[in-house]
MDAnalysis code that builds the backbone (N, CA, C; Angstrom):
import MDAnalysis as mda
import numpy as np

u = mda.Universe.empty(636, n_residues=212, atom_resindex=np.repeat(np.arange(212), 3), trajectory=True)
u.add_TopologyAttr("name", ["N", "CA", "C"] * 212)
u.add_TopologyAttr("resid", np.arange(1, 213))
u.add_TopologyAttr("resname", ["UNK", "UNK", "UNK", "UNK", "UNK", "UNK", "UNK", "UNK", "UNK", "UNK", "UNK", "UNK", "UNK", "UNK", "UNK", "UNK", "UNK", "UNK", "UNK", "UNK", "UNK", "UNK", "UNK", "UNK", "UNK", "UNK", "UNK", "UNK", "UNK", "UNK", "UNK", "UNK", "UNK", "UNK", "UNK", "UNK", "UNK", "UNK", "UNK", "UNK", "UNK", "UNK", "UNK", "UNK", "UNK", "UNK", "UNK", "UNK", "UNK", "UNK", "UNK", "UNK", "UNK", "UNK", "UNK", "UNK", "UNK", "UNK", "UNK", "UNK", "UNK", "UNK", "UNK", "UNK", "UNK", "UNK", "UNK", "UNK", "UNK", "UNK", "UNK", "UNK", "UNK", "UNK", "UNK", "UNK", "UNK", "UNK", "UNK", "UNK", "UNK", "UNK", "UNK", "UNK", "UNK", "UNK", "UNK", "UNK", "UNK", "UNK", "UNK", "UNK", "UNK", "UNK", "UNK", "UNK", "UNK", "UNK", "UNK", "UNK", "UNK", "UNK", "UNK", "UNK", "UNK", "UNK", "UNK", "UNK", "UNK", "UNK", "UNK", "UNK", "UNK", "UNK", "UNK", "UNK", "UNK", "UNK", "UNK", "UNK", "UNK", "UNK", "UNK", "UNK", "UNK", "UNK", "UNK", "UNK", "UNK", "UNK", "UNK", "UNK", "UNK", "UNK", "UNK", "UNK", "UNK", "UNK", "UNK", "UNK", "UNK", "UNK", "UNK", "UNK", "UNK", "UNK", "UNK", "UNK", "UNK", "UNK", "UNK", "UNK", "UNK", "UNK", "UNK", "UNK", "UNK", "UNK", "UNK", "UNK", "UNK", "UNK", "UNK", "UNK", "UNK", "UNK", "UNK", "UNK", "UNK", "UNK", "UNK", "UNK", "UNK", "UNK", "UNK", "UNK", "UNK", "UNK", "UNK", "UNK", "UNK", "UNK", "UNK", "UNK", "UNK", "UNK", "UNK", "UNK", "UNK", "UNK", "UNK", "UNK", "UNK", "UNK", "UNK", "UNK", "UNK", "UNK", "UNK", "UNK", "UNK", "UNK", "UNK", "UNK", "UNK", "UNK", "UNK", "UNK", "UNK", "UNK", "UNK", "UNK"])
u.atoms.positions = np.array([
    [-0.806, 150.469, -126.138],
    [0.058, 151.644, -125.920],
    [-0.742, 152.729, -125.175],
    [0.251, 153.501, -124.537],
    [-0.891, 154.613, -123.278],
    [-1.135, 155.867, -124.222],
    [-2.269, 156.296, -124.377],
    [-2.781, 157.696, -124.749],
    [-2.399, 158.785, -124.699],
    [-1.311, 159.253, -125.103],
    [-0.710, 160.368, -124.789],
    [-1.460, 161.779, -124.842],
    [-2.522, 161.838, -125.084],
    [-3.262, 163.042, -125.188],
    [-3.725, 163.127, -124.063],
    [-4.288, 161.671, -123.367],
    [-5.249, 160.702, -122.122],
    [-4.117, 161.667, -121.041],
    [-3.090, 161.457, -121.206],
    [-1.910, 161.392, -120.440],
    [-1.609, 163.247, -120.134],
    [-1.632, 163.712, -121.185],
    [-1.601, 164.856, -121.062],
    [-2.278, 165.903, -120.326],
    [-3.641, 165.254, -120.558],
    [-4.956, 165.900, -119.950],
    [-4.942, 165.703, -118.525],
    [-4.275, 164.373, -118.059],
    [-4.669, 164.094, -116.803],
    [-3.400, 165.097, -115.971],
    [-2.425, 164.854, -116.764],
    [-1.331, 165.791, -115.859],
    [-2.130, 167.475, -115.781],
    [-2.550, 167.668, -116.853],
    [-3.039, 169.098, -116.982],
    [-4.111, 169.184, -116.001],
    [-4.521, 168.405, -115.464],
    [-5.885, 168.306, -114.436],
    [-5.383, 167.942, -113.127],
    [-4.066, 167.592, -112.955],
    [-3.660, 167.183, -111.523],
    [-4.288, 166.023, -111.179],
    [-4.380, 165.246, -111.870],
    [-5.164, 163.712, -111.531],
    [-3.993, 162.761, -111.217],
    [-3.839, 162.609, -109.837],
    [-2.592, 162.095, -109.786],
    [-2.900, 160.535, -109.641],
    [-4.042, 160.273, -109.462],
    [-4.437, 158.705, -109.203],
    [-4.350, 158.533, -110.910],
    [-4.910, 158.814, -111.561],
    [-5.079, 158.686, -113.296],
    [-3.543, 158.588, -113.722],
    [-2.636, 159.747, -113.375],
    [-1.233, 160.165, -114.229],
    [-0.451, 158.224, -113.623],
    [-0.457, 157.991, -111.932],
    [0.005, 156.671, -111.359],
    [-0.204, 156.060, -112.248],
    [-1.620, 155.506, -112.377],
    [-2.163, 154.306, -112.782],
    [-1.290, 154.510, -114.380],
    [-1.925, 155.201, -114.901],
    [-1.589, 155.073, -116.554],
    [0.013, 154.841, -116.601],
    [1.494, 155.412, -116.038],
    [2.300, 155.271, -115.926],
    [2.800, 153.854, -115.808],
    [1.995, 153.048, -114.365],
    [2.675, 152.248, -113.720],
    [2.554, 151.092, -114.701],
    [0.784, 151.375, -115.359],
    [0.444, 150.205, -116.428],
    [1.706, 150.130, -117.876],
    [1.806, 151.327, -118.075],
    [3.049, 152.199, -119.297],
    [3.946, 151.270, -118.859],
    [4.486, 151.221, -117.729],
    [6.304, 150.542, -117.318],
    [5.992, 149.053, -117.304],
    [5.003, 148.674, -117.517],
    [5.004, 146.995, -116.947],
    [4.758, 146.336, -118.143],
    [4.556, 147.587, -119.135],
    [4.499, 146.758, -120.412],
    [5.498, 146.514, -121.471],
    [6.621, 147.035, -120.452],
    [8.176, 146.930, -121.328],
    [7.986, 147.722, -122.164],
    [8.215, 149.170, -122.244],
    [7.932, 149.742, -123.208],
    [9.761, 149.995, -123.927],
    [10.093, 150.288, -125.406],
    [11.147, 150.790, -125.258],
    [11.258, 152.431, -124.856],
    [12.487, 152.689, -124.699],
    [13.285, 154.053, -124.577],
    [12.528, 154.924, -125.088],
    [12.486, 154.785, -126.547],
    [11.581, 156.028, -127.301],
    [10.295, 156.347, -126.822],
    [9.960, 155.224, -126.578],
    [7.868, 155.045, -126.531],
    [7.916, 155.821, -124.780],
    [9.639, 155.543, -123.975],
    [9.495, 156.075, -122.526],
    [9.462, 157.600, -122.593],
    [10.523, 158.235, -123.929],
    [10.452, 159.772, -124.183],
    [9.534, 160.292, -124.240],
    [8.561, 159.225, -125.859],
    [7.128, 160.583, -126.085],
    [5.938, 160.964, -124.829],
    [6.122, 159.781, -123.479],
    [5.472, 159.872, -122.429],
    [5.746, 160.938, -121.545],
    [7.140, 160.786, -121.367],
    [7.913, 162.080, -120.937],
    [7.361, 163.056, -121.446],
    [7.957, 163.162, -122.311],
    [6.990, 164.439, -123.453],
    [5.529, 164.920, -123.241],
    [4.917, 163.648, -122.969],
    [3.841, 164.073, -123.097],
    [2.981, 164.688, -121.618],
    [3.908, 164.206, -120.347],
    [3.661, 164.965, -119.202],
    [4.492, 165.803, -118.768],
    [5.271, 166.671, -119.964],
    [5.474, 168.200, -119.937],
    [4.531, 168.880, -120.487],
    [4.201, 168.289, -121.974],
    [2.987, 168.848, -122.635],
    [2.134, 169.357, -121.274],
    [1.507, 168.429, -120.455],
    [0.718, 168.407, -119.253],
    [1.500, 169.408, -118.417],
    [2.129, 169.446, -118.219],
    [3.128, 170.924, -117.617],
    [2.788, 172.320, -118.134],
    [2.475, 172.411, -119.401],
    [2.135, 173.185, -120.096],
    [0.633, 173.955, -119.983],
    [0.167, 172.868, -119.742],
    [-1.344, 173.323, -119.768],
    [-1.834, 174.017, -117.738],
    [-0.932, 173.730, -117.288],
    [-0.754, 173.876, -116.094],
    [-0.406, 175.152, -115.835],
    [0.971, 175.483, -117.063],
    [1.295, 176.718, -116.698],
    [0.469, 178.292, -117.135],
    [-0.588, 177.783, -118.651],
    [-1.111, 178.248, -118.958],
    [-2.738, 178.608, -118.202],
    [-2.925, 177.534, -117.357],
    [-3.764, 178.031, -116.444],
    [-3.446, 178.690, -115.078],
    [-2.000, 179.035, -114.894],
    [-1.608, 179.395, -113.917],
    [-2.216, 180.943, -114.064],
    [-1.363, 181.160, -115.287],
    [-1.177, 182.498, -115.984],
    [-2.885, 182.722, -116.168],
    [-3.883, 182.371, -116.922],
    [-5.068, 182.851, -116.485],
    [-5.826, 182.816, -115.174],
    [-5.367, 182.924, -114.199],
    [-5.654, 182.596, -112.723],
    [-6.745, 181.690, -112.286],
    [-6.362, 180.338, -113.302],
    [-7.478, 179.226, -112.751],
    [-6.621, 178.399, -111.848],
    [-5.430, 178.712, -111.628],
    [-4.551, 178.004, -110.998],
    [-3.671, 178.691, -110.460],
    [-2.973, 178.278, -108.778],
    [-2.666, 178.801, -107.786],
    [-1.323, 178.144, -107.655],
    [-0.386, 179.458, -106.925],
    [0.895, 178.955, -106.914],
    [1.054, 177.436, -106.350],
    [-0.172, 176.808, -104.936],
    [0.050, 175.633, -104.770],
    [-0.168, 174.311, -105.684],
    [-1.144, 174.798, -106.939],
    [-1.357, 173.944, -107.612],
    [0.458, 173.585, -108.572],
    [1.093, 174.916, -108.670],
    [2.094, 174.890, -109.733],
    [3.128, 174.090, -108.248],
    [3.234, 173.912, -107.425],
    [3.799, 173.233, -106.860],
    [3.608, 171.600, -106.478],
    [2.537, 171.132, -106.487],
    [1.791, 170.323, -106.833],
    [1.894, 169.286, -107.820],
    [1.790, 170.559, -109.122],
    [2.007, 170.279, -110.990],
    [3.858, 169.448, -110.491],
    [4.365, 170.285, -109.815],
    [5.729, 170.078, -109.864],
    [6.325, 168.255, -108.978],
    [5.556, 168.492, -107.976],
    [5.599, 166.985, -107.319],
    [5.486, 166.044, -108.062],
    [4.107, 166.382, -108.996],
    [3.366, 165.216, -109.639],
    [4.120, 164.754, -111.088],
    [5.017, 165.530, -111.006],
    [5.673, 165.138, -112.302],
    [7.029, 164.756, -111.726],
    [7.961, 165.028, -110.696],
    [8.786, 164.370, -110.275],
    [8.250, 162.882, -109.741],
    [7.186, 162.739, -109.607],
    [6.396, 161.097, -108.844],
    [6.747, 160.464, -110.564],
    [5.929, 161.446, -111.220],
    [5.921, 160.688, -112.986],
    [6.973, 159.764, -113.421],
    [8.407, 160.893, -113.275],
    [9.926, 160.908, -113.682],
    [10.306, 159.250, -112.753],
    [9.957, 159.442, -111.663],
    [9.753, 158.161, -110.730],
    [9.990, 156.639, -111.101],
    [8.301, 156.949, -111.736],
    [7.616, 155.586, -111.466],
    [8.124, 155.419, -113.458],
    [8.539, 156.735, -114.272],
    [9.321, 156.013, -115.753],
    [11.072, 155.733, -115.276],
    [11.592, 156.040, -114.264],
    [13.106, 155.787, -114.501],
    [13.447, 154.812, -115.049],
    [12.899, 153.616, -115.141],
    [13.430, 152.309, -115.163],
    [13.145, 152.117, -116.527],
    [12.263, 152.810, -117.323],
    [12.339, 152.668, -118.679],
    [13.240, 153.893, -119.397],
    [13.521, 154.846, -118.805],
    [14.203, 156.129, -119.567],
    [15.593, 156.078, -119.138],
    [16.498, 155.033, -119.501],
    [17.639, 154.900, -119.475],
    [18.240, 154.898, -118.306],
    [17.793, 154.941, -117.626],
    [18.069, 155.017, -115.951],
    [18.977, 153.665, -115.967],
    [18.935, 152.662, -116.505],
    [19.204, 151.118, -116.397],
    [20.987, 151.635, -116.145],
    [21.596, 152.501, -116.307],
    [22.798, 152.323, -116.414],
    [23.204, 153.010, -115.189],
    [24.132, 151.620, -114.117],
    [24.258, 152.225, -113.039],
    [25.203, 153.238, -112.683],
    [26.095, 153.382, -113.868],
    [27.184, 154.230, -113.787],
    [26.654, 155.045, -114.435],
    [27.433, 156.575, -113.547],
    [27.139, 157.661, -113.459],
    [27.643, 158.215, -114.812],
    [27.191, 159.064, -115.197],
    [27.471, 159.549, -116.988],
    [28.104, 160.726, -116.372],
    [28.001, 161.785, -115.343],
    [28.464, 163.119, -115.211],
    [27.685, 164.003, -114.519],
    [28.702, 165.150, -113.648],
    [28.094, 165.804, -112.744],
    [27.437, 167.185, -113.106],
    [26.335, 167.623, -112.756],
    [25.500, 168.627, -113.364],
    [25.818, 169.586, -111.911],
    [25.986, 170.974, -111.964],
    [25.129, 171.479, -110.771],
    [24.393, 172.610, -111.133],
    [23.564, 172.898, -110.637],
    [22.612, 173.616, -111.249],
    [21.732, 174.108, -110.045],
    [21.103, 174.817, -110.891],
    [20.083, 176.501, -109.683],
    [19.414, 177.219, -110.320],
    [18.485, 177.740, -109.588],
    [17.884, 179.077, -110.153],
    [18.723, 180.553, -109.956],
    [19.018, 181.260, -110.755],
    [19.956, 182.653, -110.498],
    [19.121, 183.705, -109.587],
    [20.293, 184.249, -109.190],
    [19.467, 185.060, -108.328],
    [18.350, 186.462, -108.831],
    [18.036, 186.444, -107.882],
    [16.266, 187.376, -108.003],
    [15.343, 186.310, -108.802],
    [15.228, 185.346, -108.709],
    [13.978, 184.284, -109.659],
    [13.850, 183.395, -108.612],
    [12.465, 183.246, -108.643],
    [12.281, 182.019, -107.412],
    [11.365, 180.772, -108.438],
    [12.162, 181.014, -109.296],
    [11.035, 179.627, -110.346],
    [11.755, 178.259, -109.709],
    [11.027, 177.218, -109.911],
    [12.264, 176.206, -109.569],
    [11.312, 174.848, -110.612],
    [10.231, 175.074, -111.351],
    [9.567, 173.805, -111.714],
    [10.222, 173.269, -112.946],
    [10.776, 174.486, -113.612],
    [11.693, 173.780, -114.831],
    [12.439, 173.191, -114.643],
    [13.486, 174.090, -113.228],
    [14.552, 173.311, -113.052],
    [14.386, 171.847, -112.407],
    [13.569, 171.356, -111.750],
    [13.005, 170.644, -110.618],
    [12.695, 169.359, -112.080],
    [12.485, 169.657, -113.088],
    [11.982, 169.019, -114.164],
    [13.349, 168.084, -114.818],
    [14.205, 169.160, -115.116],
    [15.387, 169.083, -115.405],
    [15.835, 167.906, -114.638],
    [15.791, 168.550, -113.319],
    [16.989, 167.630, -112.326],
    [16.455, 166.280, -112.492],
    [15.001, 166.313, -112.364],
    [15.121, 164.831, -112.187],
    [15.405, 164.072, -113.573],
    [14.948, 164.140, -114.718],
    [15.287, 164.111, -115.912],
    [16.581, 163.138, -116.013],
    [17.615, 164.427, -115.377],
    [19.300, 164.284, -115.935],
    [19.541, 163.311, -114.794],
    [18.839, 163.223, -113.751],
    [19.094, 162.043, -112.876],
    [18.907, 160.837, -113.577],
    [17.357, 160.565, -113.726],
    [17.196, 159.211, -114.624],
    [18.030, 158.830, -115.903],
    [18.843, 160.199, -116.409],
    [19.595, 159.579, -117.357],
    [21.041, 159.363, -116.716],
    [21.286, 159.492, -115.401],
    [22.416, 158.820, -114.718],
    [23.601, 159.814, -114.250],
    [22.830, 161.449, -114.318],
    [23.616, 162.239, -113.753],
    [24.032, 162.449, -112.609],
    [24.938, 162.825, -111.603],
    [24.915, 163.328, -110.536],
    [24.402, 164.634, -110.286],
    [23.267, 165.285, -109.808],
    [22.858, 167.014, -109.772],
    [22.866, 167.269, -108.182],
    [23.998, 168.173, -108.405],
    [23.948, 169.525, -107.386],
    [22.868, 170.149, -107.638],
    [21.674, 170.327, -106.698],
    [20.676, 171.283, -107.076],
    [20.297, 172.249, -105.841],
    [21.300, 173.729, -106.317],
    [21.551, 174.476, -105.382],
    [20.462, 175.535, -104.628],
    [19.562, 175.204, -105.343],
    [17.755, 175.615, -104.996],
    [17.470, 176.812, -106.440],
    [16.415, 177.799, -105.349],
    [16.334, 178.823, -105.834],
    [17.178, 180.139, -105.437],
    [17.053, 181.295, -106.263],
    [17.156, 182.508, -105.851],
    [19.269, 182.615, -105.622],
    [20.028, 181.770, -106.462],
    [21.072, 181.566, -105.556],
    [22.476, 182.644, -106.058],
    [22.864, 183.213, -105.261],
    [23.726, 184.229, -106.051],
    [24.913, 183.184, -106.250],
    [25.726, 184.678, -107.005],
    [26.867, 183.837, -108.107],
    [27.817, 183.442, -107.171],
    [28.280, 183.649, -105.539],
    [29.242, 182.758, -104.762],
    [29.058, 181.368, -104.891],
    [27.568, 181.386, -104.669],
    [26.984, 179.888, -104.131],
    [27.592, 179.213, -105.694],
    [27.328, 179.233, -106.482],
    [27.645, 178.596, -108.054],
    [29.012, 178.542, -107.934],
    [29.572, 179.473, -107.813],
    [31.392, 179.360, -107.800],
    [31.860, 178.249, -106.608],
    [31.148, 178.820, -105.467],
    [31.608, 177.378, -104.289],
    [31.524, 175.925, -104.950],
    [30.400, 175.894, -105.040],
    [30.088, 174.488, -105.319],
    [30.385, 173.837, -106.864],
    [30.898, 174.403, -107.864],
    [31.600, 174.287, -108.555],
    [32.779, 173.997, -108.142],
    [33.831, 175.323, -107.519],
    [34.914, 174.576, -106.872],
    [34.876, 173.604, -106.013],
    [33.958, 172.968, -105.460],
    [33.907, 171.620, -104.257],
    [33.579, 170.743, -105.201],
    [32.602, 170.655, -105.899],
    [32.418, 169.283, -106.577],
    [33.277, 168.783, -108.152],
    [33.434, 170.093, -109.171],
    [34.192, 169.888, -110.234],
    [33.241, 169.139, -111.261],
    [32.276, 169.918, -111.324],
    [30.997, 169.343, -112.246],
    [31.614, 169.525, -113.669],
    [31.157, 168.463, -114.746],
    [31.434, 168.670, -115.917],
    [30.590, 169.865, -116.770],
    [28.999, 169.781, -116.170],
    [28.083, 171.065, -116.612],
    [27.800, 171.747, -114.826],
    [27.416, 173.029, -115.623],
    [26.454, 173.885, -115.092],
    [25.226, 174.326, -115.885],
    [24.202, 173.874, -114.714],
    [23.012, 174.812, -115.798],
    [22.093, 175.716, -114.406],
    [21.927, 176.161, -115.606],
    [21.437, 177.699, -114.640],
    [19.942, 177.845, -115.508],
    [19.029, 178.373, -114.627],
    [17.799, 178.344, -114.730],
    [17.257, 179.247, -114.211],
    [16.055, 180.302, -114.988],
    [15.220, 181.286, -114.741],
    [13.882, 181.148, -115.709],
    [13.405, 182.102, -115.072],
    [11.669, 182.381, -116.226],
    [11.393, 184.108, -116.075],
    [11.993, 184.860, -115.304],
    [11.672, 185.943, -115.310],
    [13.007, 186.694, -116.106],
    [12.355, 187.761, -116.539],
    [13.702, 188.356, -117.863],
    [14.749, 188.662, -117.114],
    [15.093, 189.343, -115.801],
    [16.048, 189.910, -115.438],
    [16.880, 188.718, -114.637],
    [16.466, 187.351, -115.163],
    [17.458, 186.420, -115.032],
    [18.376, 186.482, -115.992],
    [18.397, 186.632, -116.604],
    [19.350, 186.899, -118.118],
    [20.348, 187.583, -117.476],
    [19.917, 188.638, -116.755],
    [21.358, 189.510, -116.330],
    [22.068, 188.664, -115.134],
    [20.657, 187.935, -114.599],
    [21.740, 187.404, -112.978],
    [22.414, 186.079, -113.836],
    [22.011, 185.514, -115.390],
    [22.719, 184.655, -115.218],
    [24.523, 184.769, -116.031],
    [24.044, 186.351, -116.374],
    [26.048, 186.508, -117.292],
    [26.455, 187.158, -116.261],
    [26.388, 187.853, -114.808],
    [26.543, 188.179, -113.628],
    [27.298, 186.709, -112.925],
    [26.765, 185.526, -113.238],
    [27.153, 184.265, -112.906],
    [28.406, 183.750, -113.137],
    [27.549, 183.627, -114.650],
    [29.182, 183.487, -115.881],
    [30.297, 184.188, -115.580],
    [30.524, 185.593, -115.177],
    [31.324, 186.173, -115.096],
    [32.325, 185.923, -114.113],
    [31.496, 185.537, -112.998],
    [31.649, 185.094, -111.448],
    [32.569, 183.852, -111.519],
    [32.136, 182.721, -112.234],
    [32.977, 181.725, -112.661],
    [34.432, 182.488, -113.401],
    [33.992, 183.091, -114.432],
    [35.323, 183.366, -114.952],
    [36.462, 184.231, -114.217],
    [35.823, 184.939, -113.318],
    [36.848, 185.751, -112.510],
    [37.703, 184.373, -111.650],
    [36.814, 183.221, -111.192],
    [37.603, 182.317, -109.972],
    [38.034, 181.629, -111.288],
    [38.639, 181.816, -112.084],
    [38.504, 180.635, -113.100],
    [38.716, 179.351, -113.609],
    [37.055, 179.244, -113.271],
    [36.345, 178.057, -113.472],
    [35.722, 177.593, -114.543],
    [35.597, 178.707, -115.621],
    [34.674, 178.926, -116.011],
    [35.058, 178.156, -117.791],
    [36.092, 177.541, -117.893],
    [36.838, 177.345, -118.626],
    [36.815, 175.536, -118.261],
    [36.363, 174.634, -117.562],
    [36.337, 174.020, -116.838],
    [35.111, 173.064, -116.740],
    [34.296, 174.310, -117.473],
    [32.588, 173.559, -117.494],
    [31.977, 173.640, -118.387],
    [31.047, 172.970, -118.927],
    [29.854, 173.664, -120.080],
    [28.890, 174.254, -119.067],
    [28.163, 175.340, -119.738],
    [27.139, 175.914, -118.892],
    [25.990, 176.264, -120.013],
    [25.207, 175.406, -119.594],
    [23.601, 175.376, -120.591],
    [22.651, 176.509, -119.425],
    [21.687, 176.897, -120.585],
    [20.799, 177.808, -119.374],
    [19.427, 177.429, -119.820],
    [18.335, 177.653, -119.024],
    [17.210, 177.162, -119.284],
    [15.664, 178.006, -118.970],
    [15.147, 178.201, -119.674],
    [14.042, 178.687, -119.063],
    [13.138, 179.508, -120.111],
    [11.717, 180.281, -119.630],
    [10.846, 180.554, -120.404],
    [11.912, 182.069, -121.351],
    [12.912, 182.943, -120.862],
    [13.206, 184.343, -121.388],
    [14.497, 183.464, -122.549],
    [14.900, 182.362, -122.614],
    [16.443, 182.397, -122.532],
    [16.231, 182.115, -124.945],
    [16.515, 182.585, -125.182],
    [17.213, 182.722, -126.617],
    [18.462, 182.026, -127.233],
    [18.558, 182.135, -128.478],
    [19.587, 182.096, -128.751],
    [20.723, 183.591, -128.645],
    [20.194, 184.460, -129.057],
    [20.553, 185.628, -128.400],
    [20.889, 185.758, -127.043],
    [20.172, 185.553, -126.074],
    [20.424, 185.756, -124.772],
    [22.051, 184.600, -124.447],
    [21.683, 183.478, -125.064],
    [22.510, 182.331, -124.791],
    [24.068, 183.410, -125.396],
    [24.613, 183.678, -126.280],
    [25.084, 184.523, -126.758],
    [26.017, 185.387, -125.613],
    [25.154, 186.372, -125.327],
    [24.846, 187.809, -124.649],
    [25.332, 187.331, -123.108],
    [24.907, 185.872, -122.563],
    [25.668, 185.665, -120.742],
    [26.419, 184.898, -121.044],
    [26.585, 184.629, -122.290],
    [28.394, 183.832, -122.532],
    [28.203, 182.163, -121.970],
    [27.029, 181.530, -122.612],
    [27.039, 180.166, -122.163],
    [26.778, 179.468, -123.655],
    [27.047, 178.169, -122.909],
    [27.513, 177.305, -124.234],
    [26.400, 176.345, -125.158],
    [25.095, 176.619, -124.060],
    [23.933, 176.194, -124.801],
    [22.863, 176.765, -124.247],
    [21.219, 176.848, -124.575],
    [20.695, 177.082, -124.226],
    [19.346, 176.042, -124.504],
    [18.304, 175.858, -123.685],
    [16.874, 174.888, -124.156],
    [15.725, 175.590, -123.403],
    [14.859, 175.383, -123.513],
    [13.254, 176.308, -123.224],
    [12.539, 174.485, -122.960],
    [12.888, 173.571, -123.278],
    [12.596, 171.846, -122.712],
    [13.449, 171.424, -122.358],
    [13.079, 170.701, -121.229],
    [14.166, 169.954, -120.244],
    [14.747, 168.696, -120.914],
    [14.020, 167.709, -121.860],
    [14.707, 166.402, -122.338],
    [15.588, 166.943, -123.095],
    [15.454, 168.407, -124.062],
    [16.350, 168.554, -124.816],
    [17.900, 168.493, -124.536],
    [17.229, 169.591, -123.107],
    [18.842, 170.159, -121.948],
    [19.324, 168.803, -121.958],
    [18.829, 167.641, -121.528],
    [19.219, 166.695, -121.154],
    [20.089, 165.648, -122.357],
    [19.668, 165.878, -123.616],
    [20.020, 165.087, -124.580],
    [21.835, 166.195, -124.848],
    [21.620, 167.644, -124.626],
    [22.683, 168.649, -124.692],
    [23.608, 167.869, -123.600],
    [23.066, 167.589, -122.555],
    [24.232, 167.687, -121.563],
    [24.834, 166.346, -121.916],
    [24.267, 165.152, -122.336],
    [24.483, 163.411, -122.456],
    [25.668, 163.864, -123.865],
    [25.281, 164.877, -124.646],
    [26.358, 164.839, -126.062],
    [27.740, 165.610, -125.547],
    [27.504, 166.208, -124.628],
    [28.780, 167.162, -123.937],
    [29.944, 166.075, -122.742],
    [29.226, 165.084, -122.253],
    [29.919, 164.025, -121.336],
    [30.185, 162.901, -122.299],
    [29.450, 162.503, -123.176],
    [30.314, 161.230, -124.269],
    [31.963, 161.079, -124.655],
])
């Protein structure tokens, strides 16, 4: 079985030859579903340590972009063990960062995530005001929306959002989970959405119980 601490460290170090190898060896050994999660898990953990060296300035916005590749390569090379096997589509997500936030690694985490578990994701970038969410809601007819920030005064751009939906109303139409380092149960509350997660498998296990 692969080292999940081994695993952790190496994501936390940007060792992308180490994170490959250990992965590719992980998938060839038939692992089940669960044993594919705590791996998952365990190169967010590695996300973590990334972000915490961001924040003491041993690490540079290119590294957190980087951090972000190297874990969509991760999401990759596990699809085929993390439920991905099912070729039909479970349900359409669209999702963004709100406007004034230019984070995108949670969400970027997310997307691929809800992909391997067989979502369709609209992923409308960063920074995106509340038209762009209402358009593409009305064009595609997603079952969720999730909306995503890390800086506090996303909170306001994201019930600014909510609202935006409910004026075209749409808003009645979708679940809308929100995600990120500020978001609460309070906050979840307060912009009028229907769930909230601070981890992406969780969002993901939220959105799989909302399409059943």
């Amino acid at each position: 079985m692969i080292d999940l601490k081994e695993l952790t460290q190496a994501v936390g170090e940007l060792d992308e030859e180490k994170v490959t190898e250990m992965l590719t060896e992980f998938v060839s050994s038939k692992p089940t579903e669960e044993e594919a999660q705590k791996v998952v898990n365990a190169c967010q953990q590695g996300m973590g340590i990334v972000g915490d060296l961001f924040e003491k300035g041993e690490y540079f916005v290119g590294d957190l972009i980087f951090a972000g590749e190297l874990l969509t390569e991760a999401i990759n090379i596990l699809k085929p063990v993390i439920g991905g096997q099912s070729a039909s589509k479970v349900g359409t997500i669209v999702l963004g960062t709100v406007h004034g936030d230019l984070h995108d690694i949670g969400k970027n985490i997310f997307r691929s995530m809800a992909e391997a578990a067989g979502f369709v994701v609209h992923d409308l970038g960063i920074d995106q005001p509340v038209e762009n969410f209402v358009e593409k809601v009305r064009e595609v007819k997603p079952e969720i929306v999730g909306m995503s920030g890390v800086l506090t005064l996303a909170i306001e751009s994201m019930k600014d959002t909510i609202e935006g939906l409910k004026k075209a109303g749409l808003r009645d139409g979708v679940k809308i989970i929100i995600g990120g380092n500020p978001v609460t149960k309070e906050a979840c509350e307060y912009v009028g959405a229907d769930a909230f997660t601070t981890n992406a498998a969780e969002g993901v296990k939220i959105c799989q119980g909302w399409v059943k």
